[in-house]
Structure formats: structure tokens, C-alpha cells
N, C-alpha and C positions, 0 to 999 in steps of 0.2 A: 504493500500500500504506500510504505513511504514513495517507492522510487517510480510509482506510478503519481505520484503528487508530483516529484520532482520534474516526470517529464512533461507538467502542464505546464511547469515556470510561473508560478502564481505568485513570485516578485515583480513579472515582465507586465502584471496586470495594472501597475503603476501608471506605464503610459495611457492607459486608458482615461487616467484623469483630464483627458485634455477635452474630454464629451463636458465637464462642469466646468469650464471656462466661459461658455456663452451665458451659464447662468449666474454666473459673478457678473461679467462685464456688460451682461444685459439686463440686470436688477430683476432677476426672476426667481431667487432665490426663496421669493415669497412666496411664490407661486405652486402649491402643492402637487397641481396637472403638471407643470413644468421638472419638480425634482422628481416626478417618479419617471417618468418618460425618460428623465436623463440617468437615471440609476439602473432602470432597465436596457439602456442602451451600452453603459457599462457594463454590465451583465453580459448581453449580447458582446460585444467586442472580447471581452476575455474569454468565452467559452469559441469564438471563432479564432481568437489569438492563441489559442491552447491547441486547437486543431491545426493551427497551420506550423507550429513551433513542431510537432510531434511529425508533420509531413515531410519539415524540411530538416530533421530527426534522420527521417527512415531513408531519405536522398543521401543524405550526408555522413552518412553513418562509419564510413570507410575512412572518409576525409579526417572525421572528426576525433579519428584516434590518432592522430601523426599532432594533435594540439596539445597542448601543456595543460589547459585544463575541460579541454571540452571532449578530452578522451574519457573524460568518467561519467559523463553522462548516462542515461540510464540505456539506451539505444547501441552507444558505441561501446559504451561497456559489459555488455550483453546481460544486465542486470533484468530488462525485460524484455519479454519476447515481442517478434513482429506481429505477431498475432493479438495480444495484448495491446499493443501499440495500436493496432489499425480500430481495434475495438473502442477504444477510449475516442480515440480519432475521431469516429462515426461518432459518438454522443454528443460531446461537444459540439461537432460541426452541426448536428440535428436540431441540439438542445439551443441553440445563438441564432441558428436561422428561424428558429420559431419565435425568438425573442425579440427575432429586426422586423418580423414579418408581424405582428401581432402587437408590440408592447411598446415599441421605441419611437415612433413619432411616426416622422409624414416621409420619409426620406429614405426607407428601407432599401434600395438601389444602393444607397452608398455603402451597406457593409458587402452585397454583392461584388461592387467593383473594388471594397478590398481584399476577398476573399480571391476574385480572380489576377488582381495583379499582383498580389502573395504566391498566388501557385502560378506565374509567369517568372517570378524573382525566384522562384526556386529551380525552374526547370532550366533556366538560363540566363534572365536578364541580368540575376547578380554579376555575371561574369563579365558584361559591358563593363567598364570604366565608367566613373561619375553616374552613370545614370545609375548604376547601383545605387548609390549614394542617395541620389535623388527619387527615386523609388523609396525608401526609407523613411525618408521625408515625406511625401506624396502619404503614406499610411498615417502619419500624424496631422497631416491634414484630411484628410478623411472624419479622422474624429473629430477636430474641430468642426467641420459640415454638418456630422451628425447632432452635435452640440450645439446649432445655432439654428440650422437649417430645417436639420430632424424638430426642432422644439418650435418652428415657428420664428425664430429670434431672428432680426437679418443681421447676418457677418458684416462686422468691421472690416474697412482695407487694409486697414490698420493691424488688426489683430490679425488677419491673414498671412502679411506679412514679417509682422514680428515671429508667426509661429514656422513660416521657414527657413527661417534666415537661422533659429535655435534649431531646427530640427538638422538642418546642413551642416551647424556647427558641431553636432554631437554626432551626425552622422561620419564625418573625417574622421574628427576623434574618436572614433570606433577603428576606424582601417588606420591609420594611424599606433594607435596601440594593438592591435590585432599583428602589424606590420613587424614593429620591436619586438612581441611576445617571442614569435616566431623566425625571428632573423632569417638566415640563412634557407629555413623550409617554408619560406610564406606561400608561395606559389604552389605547392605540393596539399595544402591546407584550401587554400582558398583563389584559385586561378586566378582572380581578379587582382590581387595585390600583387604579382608580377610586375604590372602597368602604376604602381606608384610608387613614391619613394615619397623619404621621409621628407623632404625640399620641398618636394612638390604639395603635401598634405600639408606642409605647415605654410605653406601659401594659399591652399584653401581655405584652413581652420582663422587665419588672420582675417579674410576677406568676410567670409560667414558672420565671424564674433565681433569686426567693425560693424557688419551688416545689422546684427541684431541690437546690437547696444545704441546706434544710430537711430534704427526705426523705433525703437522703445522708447528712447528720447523724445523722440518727433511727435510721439506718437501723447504721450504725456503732456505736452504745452499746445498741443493743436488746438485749435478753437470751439473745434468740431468736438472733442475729447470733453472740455472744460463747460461744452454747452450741454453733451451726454448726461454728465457725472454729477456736475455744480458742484464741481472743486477742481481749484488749480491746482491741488497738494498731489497729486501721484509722482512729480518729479523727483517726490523725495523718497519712492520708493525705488528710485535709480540706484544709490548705493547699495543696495541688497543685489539687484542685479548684476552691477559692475564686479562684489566681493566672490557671487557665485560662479561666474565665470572664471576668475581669474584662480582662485581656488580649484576649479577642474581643470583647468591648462597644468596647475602645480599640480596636479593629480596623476595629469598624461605625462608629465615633462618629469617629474622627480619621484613619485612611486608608485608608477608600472600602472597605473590606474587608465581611466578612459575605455575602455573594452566594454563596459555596459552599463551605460547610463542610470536604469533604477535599482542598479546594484551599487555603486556609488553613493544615487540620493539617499536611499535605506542606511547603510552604513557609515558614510562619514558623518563628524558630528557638528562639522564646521557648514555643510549643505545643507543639514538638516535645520542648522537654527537659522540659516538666512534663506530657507525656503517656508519655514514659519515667520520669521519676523517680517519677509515679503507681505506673505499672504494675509496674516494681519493687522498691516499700516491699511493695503486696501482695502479690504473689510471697513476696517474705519474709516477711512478714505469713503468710500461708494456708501455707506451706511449712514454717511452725515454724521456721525460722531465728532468727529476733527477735523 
């Protein structure tokens, strides 16, 4: 049982939080039809995020033991069988598409077209250059869809693109440290990292992490932002963002860290208070408190 828990990855269900974004930044938070819709869409997403992890498990399974640590996995370590594997697989994928299709708003399409460009990234998009990357990205935009779109809320440009520019940044910083983990064997591992080097990702990772920190900015004194909110204070929740970043570069850059983002947020202690202290300036922030 553990190591059939293990092969859902229900740390990975982290990203999923990016469905309650639209209900923070759209004041819907009070809205009881709005948080269930977006909870259930949550729901839906991790039990499809659980069947695609386990898909691309069973593809990978060969690869996945030439890694340092994604040979123990439950699949590459032959802890369970494919059989068991494909079982759990069905459920999930059953049990999420009844959830997008029935419980999650208006916009059920969109866990569709993540379900199919997940099993296109497995089958071989991964192996493109950058679009990799950007495929990675693309899936956490999807939630945000389903968080604004799925609820009725209309997206921000704004938050659209703040949510790429972080999702590109953390996407490098995956191949990046994926890249060092496995020095000399990365290609052997993951065909795709042949086509980068470390030079090159740390000129992505600069461009992405100006790109985010810029639109955040912008994005906080805009007019549009301050007419939304009825407050000009979200700038001050800048420093939390600039600390968190900078904090995950020293993460990738000095201890082997970067490899997986809500393994990082879970654990370190230094992301975890300034992804709290973020989240509750906003809060007060958007709630008229301060």
C-alpha cells in the first residue's frame, strides 16, 4: 500500500493549487458554489495527475533506473507490478474524469486537453528541446483556466502571464538540476538534456525569473490591479517574491536542489514561511484588512 501511495506522488498534488488562484484574485472566496467547484477541480486534477505520473512511470521505467534517485521508485524498482500499476492507473484516470465531467465547473475540455498533451509529452514531445519545457508550463496553465474559466471568473493578463513566466522559471530549473544530478549520463536518462547545457539553462532561468519578477511588478501598480483590489499595497508583497526566488536559484546553484519544485516548497523552511507570509499580506491585502 505504501508504495502504491508513493507511485501517485501525492506531494506533486501541490501544483494543483494553482485551480485556487482565480478564487483569491477574483474575491470569490466567499462564494460557497465557487470553492466547491474549485476543490472538486482539485480533486479532478490530482487523481488525472496521478494517472499520468504512473503512465509516464511505466514508459520510463528503464530510463528511470540509470537516475540517482528516481531508480527507487516504485515502477523502476520493481516494488510494484505493471499490473498493479495499470490498475490504479484506470481508477484515477476514471475517478478525475468523472470529476471534470460532472463536479468542476463549465470548462471540462480543459482537463481533456491536459490529459492529452501529458500522454503526447510522454510519448515524445518531452524529447523536443524547450518545448519540453514549455509543455510543463502549458499544464500549469491549464489549471489556472480551470480556476478562472472552469469557475466563471474571467482571467487576468496579468495573472496569465505572471503564471508563465514562474512556471518556465521552474521548469529550467528542473532540466537544469536534472542536468548536474546526472553529469556525464544525462542523455542516457532523459534524451532531451543532450541539447542543453548548463550556459544555456542559466540563460533561460535569468530571462524566465526577470520575466516573472517584472510582470509581478507591473502587475501590482497597474491601474487596472488597484481599480480590481482597492488597494495599492500588493507591491509590498514583492519582497516575498523576490526572497523566494532567489532562495530557489540558492537551492539549484549550492544544494543540488531544483529537481522538483513541490518537493522543495514542502521541505525547505525558508519557502515555506515566505510562501505563507506571501499569501497572507494578500489575504489582507484583497480582504480590506490593511
Amino acid at each position: 500500500m505504501k508504495n502504491l501511495l508513493r507511485l501517485l506522488r501525492p506531494h506533486q498534488w501541490l501544483k494543483n493549487g494553482f485551480v485556487f488562484v482565480g478564487l483569491l484574485f477574483g474575491h470569490a472566496w466567499n462564494d460557497p458554489v465557487k470553492v466547491e467547484l474549485a476543490v472538486a477541480a482539485f480533486a479532478a486534477f490530482s487523481l488525472l495527475a496521478s494517472a499520468v505520473y504512473i503512465f509516464n512511470d511505466l514508459i520510463d521505467r528503464e530510463r528511470d533506473r540509470q537516475h540517482p534517485k528516481k531508480r527507487l521508485r516504485p515502477l523502476a524498482s520493481g516494488t510494484v507490478s505493471v499490473k498493479a500499476a495499470l490498475t490504479l492507473a484506470a481508477v484515477c484516470l476514471g475517478g478525475g474524469l468523472l470529476l471534470a465531467f460532472t463536479r468542476s465547473g463549465q470548462a471540462p475540455w480543459l482537463f481533456v486537453a491536459y490529459l492529452l498533451m501529458n500522454i503526447g509529452y510522454t510519448l515524445g514531445l518531452k524529447h523536443i528541446v524547450i518545448l519540453d519545457v514549455f509543455i510543463i508550463a502549458a499544464g500549469f496553465m491549464l489549471r489556472l483556466l480551470v480556476g478562472t474559466l472552469g469557475l466563471g471568473i474571467a482571467p487576468s493578463q496579468w495573472l496569465l502571464l505572471c503564471g508563465l513566466m514562474l512556471t518556465l522559471f521552474l521548469g529550467f530549473a528542473k532540466r537544469r538540476a536534472e542536468l548536474l544530478a546526472l553529469a556525464e549520463d544525462s542523455g542516457g536518462h532523459r534524451r532531451v538534456l543532450e541539447h542543453y547545457s548548463p550556459a544555456l539553462l542559466d540563460q533561460f532561468i535569468t530571462v524566465a525569473a526577470a520575466g516573472t519578477l517584472v510582470s509581478y511588478s507591473l502587475y501590482t501598480v497597474s491601474a487596472e490591479t488597484i481599480a480590481l483590489h482597492g488597494t495599492a499595497g500588493l507591491i509590498y508583497t514583492l519582497p516575498f517574491v523576490l526572497y523566494g526566488m532567489f532562495r530557489y536559484l540558492f537551492l539549484l546553484h549550492r544544494r543540488g536542489g531544483g529537481g522538483d519544485p513541490a518537493q522543495e516548497l514542502l521541505s525547505d523552511p525558508h519557502l515555506i514561511l515566505v510562501f505563507i507570509g506571501w499569501l497572507s499580506l494578500v489575504f489582507l491585502l484583497l480582504g480590506g484588512v490593511i
